[in-house]
C-alpha positions as CSV (number, residue, x, y, z in Angstrom):
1,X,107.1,80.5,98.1
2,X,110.5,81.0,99.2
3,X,110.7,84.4,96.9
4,X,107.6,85.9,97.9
5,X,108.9,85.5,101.2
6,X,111.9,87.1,100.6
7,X,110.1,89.7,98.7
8,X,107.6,90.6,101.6
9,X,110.2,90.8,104.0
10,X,112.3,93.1,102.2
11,X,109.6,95.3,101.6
12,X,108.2,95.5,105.1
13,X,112.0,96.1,106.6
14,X,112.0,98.6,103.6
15,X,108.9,100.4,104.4
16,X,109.4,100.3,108.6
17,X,113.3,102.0,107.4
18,X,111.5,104.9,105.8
19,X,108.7,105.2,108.8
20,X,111.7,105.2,111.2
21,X,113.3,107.8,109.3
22,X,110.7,110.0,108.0
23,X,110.4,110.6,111.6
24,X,113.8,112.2,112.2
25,X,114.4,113.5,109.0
26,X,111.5,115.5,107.6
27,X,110.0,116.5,111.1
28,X,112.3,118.4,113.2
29,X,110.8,119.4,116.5
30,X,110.2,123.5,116.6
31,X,113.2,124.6,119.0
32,X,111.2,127.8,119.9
33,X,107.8,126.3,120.8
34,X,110.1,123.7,123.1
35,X,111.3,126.2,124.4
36,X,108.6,128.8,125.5
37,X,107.2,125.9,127.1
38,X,109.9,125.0,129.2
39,X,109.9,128.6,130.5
40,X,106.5,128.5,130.9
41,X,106.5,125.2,132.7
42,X,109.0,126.9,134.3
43,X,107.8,129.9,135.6
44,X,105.0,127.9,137.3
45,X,106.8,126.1,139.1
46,X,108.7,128.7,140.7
47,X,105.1,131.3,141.1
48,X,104.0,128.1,142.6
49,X,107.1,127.8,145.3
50,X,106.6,131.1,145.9
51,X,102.9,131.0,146.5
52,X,103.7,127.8,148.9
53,X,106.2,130.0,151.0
54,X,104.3,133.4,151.0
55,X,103.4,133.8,154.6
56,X,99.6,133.4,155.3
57,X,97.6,136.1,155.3
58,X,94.1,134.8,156.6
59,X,93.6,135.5,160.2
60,X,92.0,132.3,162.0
61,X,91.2,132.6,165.4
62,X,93.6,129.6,166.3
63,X,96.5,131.4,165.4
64,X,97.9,134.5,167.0
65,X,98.7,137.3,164.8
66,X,102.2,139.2,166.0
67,X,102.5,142.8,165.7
68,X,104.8,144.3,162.4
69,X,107.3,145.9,162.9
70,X,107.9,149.3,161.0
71,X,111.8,148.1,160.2
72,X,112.3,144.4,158.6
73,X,114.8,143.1,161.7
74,X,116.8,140.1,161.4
75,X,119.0,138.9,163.4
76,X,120.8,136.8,160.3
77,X,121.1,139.9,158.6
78,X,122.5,142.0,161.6
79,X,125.1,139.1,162.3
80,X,126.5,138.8,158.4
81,X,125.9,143.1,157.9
82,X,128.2,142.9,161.1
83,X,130.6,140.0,159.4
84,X,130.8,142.0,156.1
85,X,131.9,145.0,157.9
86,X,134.5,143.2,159.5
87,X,135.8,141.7,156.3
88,X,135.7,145.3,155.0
89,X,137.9,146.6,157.8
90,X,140.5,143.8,157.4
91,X,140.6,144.1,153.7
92,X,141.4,147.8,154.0
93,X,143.5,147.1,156.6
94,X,145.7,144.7,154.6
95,X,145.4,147.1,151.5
96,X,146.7,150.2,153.8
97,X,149.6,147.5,155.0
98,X,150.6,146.9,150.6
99,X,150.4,150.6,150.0
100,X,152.9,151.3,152.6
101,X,154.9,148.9,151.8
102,X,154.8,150.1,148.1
103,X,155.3,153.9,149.4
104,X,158.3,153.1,151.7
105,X,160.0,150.7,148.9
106,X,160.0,153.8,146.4
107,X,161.4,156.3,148.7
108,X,164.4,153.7,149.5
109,X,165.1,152.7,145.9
110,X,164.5,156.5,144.8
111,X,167.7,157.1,144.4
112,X,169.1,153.5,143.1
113,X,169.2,153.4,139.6
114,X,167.5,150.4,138.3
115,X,169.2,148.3,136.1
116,X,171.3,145.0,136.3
117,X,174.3,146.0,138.8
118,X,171.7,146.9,141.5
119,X,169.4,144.1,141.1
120,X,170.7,142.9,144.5
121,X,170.3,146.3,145.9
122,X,166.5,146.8,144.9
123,X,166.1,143.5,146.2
124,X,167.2,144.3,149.8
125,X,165.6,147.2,149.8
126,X,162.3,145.6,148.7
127,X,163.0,143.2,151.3
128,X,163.7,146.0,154.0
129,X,160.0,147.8,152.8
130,X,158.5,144.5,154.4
131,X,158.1,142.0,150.6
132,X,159.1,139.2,151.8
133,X,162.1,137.6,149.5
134,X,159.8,136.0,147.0
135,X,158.1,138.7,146.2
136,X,160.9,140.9,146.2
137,X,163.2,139.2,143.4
138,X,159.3,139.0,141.4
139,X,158.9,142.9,141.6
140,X,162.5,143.5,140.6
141,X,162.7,140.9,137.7
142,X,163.1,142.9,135.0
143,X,166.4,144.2,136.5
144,X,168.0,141.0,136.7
145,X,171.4,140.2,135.2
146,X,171.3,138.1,132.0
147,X,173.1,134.9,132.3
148,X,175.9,134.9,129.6
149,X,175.1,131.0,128.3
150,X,178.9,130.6,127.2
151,X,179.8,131.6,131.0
152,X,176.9,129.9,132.8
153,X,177.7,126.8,134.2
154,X,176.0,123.2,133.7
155,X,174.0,121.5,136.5
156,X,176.5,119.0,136.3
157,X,179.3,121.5,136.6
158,X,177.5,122.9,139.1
159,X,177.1,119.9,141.3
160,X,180.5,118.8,140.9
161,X,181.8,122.2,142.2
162,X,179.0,122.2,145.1
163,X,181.0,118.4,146.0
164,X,184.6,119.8,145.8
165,X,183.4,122.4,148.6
166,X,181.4,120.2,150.7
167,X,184.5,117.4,150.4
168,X,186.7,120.4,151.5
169,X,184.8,121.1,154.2
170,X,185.2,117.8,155.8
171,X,188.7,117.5,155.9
């Protein structure tokens, strides 16, 4: 009794493995079916939203109808047409400001040569164009003096020196 048991157990767990996987594995869902109908589905949706705002266009005698006008009018609009415009101004404004600031550095440094022993130089005169001092060692980078590493000094050596001053200074 005990192996018929056995026996019709292992088949039914055998045959409800191959149900649960003949599912899965020999019936793939069509991926272009799924997904025409989602668009579809979709796309009602949204005709229906639309349909649901459109404005009514049955005349009851309840209701008052307002006179068109010729010009579609909003005030929303007007105010951010009027914002954009502003944003415009103010964007060219600032543009204007960097071009000038560009313009007036080249005709200061025009006759600097550019290369290590004026970094400082272009710097300045960067800054005197109105780039403020970030900026201004940024836009003149590639003139900056390469630190010999034999000559350059530690951060501890560095530190130590910056003490020896400050420990001078207080006597």
């Amino acid at each position: 009794m005990k192996k018929i048991t056995l026996a019709a157990s292992i088949l039914l767990f055998g045959v409800i493995a191959i149900k649960a996987q003949y599912g899965d594995a020999y019936h793939k869902p069509n991926q272009e079916e799924i997904r025409k109908a989602t668009q579809q589905r979709q796309q009602a949706q949204s005709d229906q939203h639309f349909k649901n705002i459109a404005p009514s266009t049955t005349k009851s005698s309840n209701t008052t109808v307002l006179p068109t006008s010729s010009s579609n009018y909003s005030p929303y609009a007007a105010e951010h047409q009027a914002k954009m415009e502003a944003y415009d101004r103010k964007e060219k404004a600032r543009s204007d400001a960097w071009e000038e600031k560009e313009r007036k550095f080249a005709a200061l440094s025009a006759n600097v040569p550019k290369n290590e022993e004026n970094y400082r130089k272009l710097v300045a005169l960067a800054e005197e164009a109105g780039f403020d001092y970030s900026y201004a060692l940024r836009m003149n980078s590639a003139y900056k003096p390469k630190e010999d590493s034999k000559s350059a000094l530690t951060e501890k050596e560095k530190y130590n020196e910056l003490h020896k001053r400050l420990m001078e200074l207080n006597k």
